[in-house]
C-alpha positions in Angstrom: 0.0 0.0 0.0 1.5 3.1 -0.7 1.5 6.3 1.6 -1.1 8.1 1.9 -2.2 11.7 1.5 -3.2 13.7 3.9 -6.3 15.9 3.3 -8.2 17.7 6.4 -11.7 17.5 6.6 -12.1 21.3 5.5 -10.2 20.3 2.3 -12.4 17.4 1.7 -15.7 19.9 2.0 -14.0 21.9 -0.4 -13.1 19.6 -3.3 -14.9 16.5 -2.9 -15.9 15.5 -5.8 -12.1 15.6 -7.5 -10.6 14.0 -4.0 -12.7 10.9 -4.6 -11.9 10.3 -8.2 -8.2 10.8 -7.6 -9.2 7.5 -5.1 -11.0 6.1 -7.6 -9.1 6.8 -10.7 -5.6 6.3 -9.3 -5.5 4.0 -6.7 -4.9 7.2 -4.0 -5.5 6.8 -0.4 -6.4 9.7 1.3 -5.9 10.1 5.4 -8.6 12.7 6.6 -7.4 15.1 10.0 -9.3 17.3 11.7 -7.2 19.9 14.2 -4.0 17.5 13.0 -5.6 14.9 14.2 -6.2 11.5 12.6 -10.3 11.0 11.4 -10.5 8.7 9.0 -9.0 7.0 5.8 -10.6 6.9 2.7 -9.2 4.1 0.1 -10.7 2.2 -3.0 -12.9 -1.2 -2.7 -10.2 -2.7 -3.5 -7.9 -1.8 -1.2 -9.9 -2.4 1.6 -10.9 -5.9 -0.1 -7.3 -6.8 -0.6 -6.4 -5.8 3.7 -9.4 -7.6 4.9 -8.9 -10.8 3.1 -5.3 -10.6 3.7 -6.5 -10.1 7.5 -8.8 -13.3 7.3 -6.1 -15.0 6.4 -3.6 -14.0 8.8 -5.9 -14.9 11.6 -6.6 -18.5 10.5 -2.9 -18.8 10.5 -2.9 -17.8 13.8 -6.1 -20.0 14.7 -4.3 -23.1 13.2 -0.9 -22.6 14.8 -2.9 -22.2 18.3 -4.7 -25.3 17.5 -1.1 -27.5 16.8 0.0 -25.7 19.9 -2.9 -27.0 21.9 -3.1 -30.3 20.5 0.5 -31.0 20.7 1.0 -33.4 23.5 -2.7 -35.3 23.1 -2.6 -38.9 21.7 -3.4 -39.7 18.5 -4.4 -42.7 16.7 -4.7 -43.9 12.9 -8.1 -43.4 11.6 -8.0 -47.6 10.8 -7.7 -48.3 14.4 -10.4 -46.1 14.7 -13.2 -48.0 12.4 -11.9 -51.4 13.8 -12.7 -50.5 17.2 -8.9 -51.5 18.5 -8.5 -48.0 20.3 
């Protein structure tokens, strides 16, 4: 993701319409501050697409890692066994 611009919300009110199709049109991400102060972000779709499915997938990694660690010192037996009724 590439850095993004900083607007305040005053220049947002002022030039809206040309603000949002610089997102739109190229990609731009655009940080909104009010009194210097982060507000908001505004980005395309697909930006924000691409983080959240990059964020899904981050936290099943973490889910399965969690799961291996948690499992890790149960017993475990071959599915075979299983059917057969040996275990």
């Amino acid at each position: 993701m590439q850095i993004p611009t900083i607007k305040s919300v005053t220049d947002i009110r002022r030039d809206a319409k040309r603000i949002f199709e610089q997102v739109h049109k190229k990609g731009e991400v655009i940080l909104v501050t009010r009194n210097n102060d982060k507000l908001s972000v505004i980005m395309p779709p697909e930006a924000f697409e691409s983080m959240v499915a990059e964020n899904e997938t981050l936290w099943e990694e973490l889910e399965m890692a969690r799961s291996k660690k948690a499992t890790r010192n149960e017993k475990s037996f071959k599915l075979q066994d299983v059917l057969s009724g040996k275990v």
